[in-house]
MDTraj code that builds the backbone (N, CA, C; nanometers):
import mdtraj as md
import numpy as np

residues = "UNK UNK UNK UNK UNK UNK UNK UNK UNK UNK UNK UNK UNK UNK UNK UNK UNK UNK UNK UNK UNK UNK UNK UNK UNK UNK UNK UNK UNK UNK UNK UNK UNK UNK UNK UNK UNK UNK UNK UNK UNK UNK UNK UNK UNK UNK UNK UNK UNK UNK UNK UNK UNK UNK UNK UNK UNK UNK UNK UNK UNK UNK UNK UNK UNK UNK UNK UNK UNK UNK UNK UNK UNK UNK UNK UNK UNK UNK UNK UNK UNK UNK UNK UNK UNK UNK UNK UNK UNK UNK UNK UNK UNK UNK UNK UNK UNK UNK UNK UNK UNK UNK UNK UNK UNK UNK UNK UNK UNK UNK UNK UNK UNK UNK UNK UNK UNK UNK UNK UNK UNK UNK UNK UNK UNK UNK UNK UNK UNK UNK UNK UNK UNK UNK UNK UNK UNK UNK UNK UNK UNK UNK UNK UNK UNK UNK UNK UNK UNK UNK UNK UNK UNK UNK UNK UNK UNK UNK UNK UNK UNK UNK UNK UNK UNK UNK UNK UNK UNK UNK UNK UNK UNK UNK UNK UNK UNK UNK UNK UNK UNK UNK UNK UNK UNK UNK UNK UNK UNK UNK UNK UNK UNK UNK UNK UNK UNK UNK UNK UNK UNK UNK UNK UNK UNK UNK UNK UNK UNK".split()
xyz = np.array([
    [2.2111, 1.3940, 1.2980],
    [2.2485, 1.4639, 1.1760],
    [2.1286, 1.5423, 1.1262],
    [2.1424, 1.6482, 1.1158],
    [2.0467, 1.7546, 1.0558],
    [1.9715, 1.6865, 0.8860],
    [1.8823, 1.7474, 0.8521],
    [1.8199, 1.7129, 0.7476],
    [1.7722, 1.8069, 0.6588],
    [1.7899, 1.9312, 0.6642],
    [1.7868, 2.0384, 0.5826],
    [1.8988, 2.1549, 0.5915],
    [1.7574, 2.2786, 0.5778],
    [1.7170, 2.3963, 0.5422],
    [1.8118, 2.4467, 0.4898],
    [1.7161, 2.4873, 0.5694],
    [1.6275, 2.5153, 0.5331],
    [1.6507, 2.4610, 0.5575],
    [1.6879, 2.3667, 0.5495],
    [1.6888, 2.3083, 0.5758],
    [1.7046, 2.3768, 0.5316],
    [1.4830, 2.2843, 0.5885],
    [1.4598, 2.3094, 0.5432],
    [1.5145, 2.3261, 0.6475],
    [1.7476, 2.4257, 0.6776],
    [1.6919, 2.4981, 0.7288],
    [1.6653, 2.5852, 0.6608],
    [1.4829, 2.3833, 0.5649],
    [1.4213, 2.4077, 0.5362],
    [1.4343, 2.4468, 0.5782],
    [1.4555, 2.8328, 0.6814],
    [1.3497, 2.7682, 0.6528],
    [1.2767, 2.9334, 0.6109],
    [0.7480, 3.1116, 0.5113],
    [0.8277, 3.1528, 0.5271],
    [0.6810, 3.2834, 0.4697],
    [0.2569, 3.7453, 0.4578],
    [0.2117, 3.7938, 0.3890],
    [0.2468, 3.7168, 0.2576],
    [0.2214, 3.7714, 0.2818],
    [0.3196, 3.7066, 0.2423],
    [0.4183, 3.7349, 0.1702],
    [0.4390, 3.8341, 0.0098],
    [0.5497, 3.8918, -0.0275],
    [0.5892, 4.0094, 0.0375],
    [0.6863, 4.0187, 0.1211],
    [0.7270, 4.1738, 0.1256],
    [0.8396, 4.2354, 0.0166],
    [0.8170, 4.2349, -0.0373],
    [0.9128, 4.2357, -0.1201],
    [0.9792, 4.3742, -0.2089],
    [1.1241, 4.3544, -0.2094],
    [1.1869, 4.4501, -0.2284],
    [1.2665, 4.4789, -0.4107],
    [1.1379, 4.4853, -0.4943],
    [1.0988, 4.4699, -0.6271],
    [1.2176, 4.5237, -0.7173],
    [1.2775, 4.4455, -0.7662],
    [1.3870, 4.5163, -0.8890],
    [1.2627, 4.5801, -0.9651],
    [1.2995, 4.6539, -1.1000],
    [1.2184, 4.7164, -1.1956],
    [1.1509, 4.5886, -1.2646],
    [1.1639, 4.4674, -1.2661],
    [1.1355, 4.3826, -1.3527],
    [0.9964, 4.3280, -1.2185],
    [1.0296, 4.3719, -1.1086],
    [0.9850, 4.2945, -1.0295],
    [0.9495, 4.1663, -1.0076],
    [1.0884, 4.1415, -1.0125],
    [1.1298, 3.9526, -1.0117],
    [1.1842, 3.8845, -0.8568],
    [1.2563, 4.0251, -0.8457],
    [1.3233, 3.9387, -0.7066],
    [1.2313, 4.0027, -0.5816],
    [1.2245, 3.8942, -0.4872],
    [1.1315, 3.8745, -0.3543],
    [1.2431, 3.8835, -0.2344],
    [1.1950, 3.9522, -0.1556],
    [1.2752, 3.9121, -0.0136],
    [1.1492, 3.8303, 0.0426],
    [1.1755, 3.7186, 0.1056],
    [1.1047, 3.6672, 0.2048],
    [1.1170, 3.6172, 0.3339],
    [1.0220, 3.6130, 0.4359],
    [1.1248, 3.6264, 0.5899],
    [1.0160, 3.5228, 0.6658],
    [1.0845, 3.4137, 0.7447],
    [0.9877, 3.2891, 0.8127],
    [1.0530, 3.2883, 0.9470],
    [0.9416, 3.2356, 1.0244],
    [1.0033, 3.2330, 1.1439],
    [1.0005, 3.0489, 1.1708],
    [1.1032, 3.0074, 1.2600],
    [1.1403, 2.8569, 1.2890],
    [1.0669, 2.8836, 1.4037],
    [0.9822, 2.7648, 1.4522],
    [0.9591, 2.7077, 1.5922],
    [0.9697, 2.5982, 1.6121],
    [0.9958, 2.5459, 1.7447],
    [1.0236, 2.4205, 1.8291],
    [0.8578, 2.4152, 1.9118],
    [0.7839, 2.3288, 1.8660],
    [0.6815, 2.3594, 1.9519],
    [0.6119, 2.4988, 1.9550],
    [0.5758, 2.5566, 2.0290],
    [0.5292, 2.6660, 2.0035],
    [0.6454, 2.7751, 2.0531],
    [0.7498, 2.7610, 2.0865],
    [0.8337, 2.8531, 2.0906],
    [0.9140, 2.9056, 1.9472],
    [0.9611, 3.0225, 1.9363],
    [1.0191, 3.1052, 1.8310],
    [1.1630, 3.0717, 1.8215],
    [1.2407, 2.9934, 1.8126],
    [1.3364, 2.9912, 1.8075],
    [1.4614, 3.0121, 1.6913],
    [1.4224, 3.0884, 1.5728],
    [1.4938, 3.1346, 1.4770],
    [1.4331, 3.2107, 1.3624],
    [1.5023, 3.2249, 1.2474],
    [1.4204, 3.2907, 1.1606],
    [1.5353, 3.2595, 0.9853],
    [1.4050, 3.2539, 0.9001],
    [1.5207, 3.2718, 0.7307],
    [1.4577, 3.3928, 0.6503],
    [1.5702, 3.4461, 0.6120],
    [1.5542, 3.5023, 0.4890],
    [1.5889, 3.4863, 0.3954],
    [1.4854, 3.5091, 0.3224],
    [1.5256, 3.3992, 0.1582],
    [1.4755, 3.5113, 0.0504],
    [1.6335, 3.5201, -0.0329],
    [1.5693, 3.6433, -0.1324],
    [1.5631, 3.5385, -0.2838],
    [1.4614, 3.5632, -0.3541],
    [1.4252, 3.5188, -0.4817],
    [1.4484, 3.5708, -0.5659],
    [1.4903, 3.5668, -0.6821],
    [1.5147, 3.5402, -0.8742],
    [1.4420, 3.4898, -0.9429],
    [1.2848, 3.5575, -0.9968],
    [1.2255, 3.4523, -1.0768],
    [1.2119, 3.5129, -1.2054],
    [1.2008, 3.3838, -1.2778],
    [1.2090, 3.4355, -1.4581],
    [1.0473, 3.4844, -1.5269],
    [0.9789, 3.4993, -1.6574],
    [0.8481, 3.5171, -1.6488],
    [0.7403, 3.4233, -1.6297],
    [0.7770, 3.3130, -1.6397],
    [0.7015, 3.1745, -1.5852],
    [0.7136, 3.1794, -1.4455],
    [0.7798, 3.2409, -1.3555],
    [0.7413, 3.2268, -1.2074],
    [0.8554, 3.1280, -1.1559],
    [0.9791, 3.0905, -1.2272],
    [1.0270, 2.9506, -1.2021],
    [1.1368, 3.0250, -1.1339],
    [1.2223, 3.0000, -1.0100],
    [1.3227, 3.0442, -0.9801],
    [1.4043, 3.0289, -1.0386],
    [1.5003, 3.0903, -1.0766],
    [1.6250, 3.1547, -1.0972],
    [1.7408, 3.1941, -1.0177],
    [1.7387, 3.2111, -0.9314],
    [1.8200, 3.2507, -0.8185],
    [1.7739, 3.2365, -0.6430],
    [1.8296, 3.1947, -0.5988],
    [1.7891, 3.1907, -0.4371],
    [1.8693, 3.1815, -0.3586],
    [1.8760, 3.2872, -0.2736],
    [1.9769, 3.2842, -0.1417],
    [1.9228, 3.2623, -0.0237],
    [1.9455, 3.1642, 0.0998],
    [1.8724, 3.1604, 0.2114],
    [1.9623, 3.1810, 0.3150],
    [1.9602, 3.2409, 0.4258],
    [2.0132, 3.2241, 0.5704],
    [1.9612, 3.1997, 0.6841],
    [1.9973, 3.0870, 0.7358],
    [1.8856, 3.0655, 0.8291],
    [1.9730, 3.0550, 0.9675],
    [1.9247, 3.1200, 1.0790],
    [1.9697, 3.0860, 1.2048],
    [1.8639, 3.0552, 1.2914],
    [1.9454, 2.9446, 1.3979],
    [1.8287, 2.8859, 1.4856],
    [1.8875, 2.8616, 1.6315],
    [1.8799, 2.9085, 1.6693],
    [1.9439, 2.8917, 1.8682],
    [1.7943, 2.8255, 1.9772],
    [1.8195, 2.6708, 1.9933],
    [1.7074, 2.5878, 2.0434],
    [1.7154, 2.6613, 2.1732],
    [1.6321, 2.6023, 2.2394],
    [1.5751, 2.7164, 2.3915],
    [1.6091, 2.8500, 2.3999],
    [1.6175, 2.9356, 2.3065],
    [1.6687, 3.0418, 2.3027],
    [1.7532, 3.1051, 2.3634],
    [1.8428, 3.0715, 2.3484],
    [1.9944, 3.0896, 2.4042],
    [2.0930, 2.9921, 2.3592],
    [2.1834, 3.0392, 2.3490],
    [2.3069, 2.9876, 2.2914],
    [2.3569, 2.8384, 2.3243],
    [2.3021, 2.7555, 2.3874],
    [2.2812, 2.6366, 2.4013],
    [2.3578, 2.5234, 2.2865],
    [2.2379, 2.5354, 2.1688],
    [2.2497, 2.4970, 2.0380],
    [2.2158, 2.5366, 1.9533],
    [2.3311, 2.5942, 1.8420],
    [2.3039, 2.6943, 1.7671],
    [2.3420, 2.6295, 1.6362],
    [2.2597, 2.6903, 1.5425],
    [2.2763, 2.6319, 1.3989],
    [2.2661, 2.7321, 1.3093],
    [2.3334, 2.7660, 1.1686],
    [2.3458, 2.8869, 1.0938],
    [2.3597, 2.8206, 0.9293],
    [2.2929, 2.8331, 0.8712],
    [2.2927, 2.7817, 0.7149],
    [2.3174, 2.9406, 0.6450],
    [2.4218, 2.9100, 0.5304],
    [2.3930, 2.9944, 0.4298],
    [2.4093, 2.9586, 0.2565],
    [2.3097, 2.9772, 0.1804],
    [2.2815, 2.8661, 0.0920],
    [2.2450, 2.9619, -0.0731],
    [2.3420, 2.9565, -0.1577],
    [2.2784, 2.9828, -0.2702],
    [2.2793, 2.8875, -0.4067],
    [2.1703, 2.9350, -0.4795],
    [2.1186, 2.8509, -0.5475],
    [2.1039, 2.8958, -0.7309],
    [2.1544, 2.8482, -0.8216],
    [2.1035, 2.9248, -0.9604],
    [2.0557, 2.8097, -1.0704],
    [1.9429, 2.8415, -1.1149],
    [1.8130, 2.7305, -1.1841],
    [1.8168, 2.8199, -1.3567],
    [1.7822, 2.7203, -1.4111],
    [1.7249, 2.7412, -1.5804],
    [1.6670, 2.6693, -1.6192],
    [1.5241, 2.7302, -1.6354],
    [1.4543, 2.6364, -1.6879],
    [1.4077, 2.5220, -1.6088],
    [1.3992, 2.5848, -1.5130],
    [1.3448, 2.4531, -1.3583],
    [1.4400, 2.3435, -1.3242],
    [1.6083, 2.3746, -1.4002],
    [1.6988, 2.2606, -1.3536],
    [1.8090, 2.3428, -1.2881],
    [1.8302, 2.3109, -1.1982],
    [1.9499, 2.3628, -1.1126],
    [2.0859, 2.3650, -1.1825],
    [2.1625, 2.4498, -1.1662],
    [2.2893, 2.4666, -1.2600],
    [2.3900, 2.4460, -1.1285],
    [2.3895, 2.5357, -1.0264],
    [2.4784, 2.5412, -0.9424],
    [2.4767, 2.5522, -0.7486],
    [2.5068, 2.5412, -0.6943],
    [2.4558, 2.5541, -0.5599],
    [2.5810, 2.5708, -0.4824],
    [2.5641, 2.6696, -0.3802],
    [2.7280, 2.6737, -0.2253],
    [2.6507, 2.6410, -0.1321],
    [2.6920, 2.6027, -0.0391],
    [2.7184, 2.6834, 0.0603],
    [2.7430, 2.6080, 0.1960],
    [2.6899, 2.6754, 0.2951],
    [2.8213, 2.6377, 0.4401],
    [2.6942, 2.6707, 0.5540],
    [2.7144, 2.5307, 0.6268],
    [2.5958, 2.5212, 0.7559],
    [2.7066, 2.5148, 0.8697],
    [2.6788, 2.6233, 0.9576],
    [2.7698, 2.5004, 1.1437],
    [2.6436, 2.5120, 1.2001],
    [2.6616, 2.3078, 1.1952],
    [2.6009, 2.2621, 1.2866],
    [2.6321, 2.2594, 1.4639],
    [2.6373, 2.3481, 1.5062],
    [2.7110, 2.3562, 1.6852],
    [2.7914, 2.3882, 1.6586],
    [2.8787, 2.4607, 1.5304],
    [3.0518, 2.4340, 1.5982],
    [3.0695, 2.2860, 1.4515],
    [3.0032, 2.2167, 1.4264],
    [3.0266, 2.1298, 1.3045],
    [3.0165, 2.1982, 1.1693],
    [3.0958, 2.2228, 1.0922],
    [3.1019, 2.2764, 0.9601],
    [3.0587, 2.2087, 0.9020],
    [2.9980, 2.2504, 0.7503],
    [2.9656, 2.1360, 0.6314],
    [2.9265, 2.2796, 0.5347],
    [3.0371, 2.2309, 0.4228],
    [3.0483, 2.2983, 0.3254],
    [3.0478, 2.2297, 0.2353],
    [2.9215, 2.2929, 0.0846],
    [2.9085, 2.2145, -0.0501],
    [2.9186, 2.2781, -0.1508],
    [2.9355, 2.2088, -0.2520],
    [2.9413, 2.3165, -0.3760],
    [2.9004, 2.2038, -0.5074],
    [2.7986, 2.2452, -0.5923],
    [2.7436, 2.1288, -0.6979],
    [2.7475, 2.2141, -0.8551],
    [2.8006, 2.1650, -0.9370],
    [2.8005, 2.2709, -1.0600],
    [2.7374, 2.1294, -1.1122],
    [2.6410, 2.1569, -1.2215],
    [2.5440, 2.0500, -1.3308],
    [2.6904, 2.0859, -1.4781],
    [2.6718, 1.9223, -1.5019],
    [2.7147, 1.9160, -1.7010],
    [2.5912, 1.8451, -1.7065],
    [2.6663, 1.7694, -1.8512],
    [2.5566, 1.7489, -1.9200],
    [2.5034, 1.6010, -1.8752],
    [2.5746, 1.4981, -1.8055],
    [2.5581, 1.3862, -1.7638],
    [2.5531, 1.4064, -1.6147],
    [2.5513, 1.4576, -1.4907],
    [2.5426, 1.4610, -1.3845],
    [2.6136, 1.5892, -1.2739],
    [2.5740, 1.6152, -1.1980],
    [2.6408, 1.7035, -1.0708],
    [2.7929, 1.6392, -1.0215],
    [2.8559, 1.7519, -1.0428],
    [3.0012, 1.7167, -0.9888],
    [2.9583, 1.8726, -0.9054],
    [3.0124, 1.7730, -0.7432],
    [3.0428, 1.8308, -0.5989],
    [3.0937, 1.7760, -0.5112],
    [3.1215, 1.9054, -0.4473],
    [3.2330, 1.8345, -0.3259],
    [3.1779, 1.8793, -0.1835],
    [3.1683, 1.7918, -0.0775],
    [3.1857, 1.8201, 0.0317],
    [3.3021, 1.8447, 0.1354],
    [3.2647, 1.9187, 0.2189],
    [3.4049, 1.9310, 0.3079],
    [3.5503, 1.9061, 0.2213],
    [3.5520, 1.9345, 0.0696],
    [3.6799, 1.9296, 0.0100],
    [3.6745, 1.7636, -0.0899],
    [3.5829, 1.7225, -0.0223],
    [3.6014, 1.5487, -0.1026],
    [3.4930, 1.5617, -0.1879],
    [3.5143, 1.4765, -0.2822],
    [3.4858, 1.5279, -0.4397],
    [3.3462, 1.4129, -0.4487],
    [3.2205, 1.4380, -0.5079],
    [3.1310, 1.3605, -0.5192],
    [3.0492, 1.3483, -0.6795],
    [2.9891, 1.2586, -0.6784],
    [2.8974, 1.2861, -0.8020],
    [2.7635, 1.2332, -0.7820],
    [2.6714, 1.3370, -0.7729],
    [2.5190, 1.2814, -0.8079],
    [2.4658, 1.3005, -0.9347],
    [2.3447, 1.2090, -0.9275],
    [2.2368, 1.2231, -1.0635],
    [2.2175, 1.3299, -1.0759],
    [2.1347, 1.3536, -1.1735],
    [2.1033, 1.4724, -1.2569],
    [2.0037, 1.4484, -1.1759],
    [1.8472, 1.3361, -1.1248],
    [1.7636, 1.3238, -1.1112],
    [1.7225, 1.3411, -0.9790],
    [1.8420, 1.3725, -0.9100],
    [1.8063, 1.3913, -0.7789],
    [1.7541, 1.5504, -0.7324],
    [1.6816, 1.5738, -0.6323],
    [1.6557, 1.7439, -0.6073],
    [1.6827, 1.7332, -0.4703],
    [1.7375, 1.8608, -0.4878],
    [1.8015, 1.9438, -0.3559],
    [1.6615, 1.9239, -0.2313],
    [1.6944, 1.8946, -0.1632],
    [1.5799, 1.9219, 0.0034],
    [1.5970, 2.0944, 0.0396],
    [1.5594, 2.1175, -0.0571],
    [1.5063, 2.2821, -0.0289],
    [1.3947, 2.3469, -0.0534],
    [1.3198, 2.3568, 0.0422],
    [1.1430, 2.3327, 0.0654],
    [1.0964, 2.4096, -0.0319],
    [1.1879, 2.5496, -0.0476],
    [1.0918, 2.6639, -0.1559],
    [1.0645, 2.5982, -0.2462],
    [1.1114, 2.5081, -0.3257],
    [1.0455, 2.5180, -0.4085],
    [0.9105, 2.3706, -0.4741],
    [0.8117, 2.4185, -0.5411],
    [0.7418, 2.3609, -0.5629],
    [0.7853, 2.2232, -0.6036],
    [0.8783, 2.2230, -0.6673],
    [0.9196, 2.1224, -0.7741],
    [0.9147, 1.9850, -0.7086],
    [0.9952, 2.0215, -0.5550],
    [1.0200, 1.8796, -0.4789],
    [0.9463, 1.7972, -0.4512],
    [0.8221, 1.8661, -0.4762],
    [0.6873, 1.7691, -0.4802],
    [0.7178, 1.6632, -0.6225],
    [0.7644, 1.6766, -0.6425],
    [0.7688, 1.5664, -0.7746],
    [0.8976, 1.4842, -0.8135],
    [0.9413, 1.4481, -0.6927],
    [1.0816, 1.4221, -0.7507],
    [1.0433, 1.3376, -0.5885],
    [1.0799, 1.2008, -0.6126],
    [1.0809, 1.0746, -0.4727],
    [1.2637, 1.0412, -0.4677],
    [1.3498, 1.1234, -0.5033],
    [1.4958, 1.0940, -0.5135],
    [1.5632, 1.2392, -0.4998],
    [1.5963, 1.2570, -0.3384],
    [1.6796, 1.4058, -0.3182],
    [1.7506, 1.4177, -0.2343],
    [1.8325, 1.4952, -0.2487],
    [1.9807, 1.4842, -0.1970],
    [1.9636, 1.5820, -0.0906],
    [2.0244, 1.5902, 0.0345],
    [2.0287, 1.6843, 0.1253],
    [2.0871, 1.7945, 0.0955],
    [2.1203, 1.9246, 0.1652],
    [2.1834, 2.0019, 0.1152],
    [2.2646, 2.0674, 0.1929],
    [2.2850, 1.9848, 0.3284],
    [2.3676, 1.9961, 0.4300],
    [2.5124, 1.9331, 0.4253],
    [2.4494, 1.8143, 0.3501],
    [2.6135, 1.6833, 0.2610],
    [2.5968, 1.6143, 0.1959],
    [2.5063, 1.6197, 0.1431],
    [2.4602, 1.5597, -0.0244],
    [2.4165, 1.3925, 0.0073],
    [2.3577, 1.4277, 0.1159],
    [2.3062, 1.2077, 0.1183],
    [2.2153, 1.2234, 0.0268],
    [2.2002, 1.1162, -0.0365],
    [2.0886, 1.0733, -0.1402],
    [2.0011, 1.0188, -0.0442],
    [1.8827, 1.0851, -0.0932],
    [1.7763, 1.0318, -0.0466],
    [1.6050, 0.9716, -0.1054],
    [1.5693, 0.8591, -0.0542],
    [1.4641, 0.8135, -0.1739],
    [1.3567, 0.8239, -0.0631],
    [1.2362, 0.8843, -0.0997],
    [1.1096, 0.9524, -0.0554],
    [0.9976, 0.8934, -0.1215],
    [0.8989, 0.8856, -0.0540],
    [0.7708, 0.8616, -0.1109],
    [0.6648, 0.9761, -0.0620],
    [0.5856, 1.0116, -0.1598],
    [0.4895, 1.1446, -0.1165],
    [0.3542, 1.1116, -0.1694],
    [0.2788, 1.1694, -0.0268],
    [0.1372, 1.1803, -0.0047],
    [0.0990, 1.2963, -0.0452],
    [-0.0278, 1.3636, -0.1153],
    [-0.0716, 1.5073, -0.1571],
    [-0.2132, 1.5136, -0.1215],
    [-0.2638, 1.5882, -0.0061],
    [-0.3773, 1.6224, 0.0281],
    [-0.4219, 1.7457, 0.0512],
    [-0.5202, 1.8108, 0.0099],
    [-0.5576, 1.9835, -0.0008],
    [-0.6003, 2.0128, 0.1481],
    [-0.5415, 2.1387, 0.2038],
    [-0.5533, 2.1508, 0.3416],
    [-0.5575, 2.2970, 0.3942],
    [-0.6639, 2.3663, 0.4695],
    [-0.6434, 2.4826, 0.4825],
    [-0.5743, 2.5139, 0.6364],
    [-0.4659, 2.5926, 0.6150],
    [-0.3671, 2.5970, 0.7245],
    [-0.3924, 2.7788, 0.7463],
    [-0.4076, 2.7743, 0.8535],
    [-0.4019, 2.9685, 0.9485],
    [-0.2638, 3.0078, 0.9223],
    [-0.2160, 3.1143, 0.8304],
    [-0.1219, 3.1783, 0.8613],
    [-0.1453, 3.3669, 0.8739],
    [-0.0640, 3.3587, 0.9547],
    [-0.0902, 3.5183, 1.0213],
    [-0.2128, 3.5166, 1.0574],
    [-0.3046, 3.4678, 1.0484],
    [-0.4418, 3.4653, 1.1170],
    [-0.5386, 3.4819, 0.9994],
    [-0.4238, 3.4434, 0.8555],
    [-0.5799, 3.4148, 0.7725],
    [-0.5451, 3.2460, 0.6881],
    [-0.7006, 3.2487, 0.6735],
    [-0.6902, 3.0628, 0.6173],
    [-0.6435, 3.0881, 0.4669],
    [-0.5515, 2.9977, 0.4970],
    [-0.5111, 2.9855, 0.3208],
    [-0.5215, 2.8327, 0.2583],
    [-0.5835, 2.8143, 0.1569],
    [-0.6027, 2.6723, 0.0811],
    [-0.4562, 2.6678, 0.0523],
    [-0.4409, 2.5527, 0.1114],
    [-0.3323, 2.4766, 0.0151],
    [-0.3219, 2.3296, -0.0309],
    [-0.2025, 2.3264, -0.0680],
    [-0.1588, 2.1509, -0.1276],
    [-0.0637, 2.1433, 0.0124],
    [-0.1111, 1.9962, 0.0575],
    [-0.0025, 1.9218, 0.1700],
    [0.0699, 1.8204, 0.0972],
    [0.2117, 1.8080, 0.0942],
    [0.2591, 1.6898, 0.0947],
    [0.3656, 1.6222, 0.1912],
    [0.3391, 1.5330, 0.1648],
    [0.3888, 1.4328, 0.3352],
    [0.5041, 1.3667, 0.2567],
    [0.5989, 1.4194, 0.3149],
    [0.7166, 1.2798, 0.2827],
    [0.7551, 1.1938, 0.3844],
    [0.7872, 1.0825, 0.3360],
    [0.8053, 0.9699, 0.4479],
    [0.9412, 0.8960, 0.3541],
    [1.0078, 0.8178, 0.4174],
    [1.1267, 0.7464, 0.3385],
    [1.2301, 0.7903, 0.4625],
    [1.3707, 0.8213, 0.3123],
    [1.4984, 0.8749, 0.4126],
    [1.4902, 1.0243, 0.4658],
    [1.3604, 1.0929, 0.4043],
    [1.3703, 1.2196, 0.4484],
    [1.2130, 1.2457, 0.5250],
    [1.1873, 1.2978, 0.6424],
    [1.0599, 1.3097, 0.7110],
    [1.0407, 1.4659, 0.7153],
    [0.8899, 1.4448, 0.6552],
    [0.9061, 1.6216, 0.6135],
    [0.7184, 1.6317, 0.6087],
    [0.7006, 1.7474, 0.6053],
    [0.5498, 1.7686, 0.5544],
    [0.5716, 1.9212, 0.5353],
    [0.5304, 1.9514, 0.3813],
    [0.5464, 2.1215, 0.3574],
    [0.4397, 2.1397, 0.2676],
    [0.3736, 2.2663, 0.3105],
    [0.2412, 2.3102, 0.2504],
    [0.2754, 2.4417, 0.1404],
    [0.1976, 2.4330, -0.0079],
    [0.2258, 2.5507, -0.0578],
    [0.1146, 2.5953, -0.1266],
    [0.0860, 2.7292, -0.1274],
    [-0.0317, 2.7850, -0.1498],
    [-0.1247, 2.7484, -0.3020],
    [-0.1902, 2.8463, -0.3406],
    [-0.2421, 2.7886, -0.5238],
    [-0.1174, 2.8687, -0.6310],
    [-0.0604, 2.9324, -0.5767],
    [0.0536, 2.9845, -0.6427],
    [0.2081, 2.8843, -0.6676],
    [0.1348, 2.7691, -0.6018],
    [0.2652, 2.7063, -0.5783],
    [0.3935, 2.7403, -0.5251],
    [0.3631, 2.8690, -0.3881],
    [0.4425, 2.9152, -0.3428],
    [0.4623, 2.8306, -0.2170],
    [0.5799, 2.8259, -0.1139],
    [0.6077, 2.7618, -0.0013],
    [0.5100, 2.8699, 0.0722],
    [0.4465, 2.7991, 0.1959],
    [0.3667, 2.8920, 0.2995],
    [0.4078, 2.7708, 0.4893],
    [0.4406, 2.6789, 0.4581],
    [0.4730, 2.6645, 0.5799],
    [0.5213, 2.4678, 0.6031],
    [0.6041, 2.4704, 0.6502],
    [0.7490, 2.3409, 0.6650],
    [0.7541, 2.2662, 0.7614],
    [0.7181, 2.1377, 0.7594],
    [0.7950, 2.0654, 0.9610],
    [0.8840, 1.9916, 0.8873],
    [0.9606, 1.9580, 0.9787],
    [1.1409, 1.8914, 0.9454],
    [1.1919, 1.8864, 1.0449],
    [1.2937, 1.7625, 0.9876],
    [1.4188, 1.7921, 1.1065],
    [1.5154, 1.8372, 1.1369],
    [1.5936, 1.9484, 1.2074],
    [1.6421, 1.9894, 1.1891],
    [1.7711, 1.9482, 1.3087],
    [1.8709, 1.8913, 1.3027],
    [1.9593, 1.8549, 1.4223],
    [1.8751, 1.8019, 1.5104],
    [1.8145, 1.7289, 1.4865],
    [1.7558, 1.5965, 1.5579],
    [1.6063, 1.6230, 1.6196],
    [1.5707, 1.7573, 1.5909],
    [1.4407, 1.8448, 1.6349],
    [1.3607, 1.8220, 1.5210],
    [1.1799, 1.8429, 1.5267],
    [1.1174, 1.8444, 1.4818],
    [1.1048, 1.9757, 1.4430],
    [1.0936, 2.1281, 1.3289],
    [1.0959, 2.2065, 1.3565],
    [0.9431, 2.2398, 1.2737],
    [0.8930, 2.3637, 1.2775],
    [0.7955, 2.4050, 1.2004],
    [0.8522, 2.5466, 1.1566],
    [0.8089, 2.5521, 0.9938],
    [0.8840, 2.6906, 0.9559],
    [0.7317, 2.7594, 0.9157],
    [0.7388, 2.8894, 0.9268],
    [0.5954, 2.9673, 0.8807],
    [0.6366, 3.0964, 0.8325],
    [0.5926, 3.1215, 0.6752],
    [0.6171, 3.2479, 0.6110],
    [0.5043, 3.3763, 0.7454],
    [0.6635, 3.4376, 0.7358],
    [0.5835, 3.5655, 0.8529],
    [0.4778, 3.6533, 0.7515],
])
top = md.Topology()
chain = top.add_chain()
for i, resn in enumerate(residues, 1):
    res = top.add_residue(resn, chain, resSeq=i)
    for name in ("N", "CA", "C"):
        top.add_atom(name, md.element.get_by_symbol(name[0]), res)
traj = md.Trajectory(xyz[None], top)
């Protein structure tokens, strides 16, 4: 059973970005590898408010292991936040040929959602396993976003400089260990810069192109 992305399929210069007038919203584009092979890619366009906090996020991620049609996986995922709390979330992964479709609207006492049509309820306290954002660093209770398993995490935070595109960037590491196995690095901006996870039973690594 898959475990993100973004899951992450978790899954990312870093802005290239294609600036409303407010210049809020980001396109951003990562590539997935298996080892050192390339085997997919996400684009993830952003909504942020003047604090920097998302607001909106759409991701699509496709991933075809040995590159070729073998085993193929396709997430498409949106997301709408206020005030750093999630209001609403869709969307629809095939895993091989396996569907999984969600949908989570917030009240005032908890998330009412449904998977594949059957009706669920999580905490308010739980967070989505969706690497962008900073937040998940702080939250040891999160729900997948492939079919809503609850999941309880414990996290490690160590400062680490990781090569992307071929320049060193300081960041924050944190290690999750528990029901979800993850390690995702994000810059001093508290932006995502690079993801390992599992993804359909693979170890994957995601890296902002």
């Amino acid at each position: 059973m898959l475990r993100t992305l973004l899951a992450p399929l978790m899954i990312i210069s870093l802005f290239a970005g294609t600036a409303l007038a407010d210049s809020t919203q980001r396109n951003l584009f990562a590539s997935v590898y298996l080892k050192k092979d390339k085997i997919g890619h996400v684009h993830l366009t952003t909504t942020r408010n003047e604090k920097g906090e998302i607001e909106k996020l759409s991701a699509n991620a496709s991933v075809s292991f040995l590159g070729m049609e073998v085993y193929g996986f396709t997430q498409n995922l949106k997301e709408s936040w206020h005030s750093g709390e999630l209001q609403d979330m869709n969307g629809k992964t095939d895993d091989n040929g396996t569907a999984h479709e969600i949908s989570l609207a917030r009240n005032s006492e908890d998330y009412q959602a449904t998977y594949n049509g059957k009706e669920l309820t999580l905490p308010l306290n739980a967070f989505p396993t969706s690497p962008w954002h900073y937040a998940i660093t702080e939250n040891t209770l999160l729900f997948n976003i492939v079919d809503f398993e609850l999941l309880n995490v414990k996290i490690a935070k160590d400062a680490e400089t990781v090569d992307i595109g071929g320049k060193s960037v300081d960041t924050e590491k944190f290690t999750f260990t528990g029901d979800w196995q993850a390690t995702l690095w994000f810059d001093k901006n508290k932006d995502f810069v690079k993801g390992e996870y599992d993804v359909s039973g693979r170890q994957v690594t995601v890296i902002l192109d």
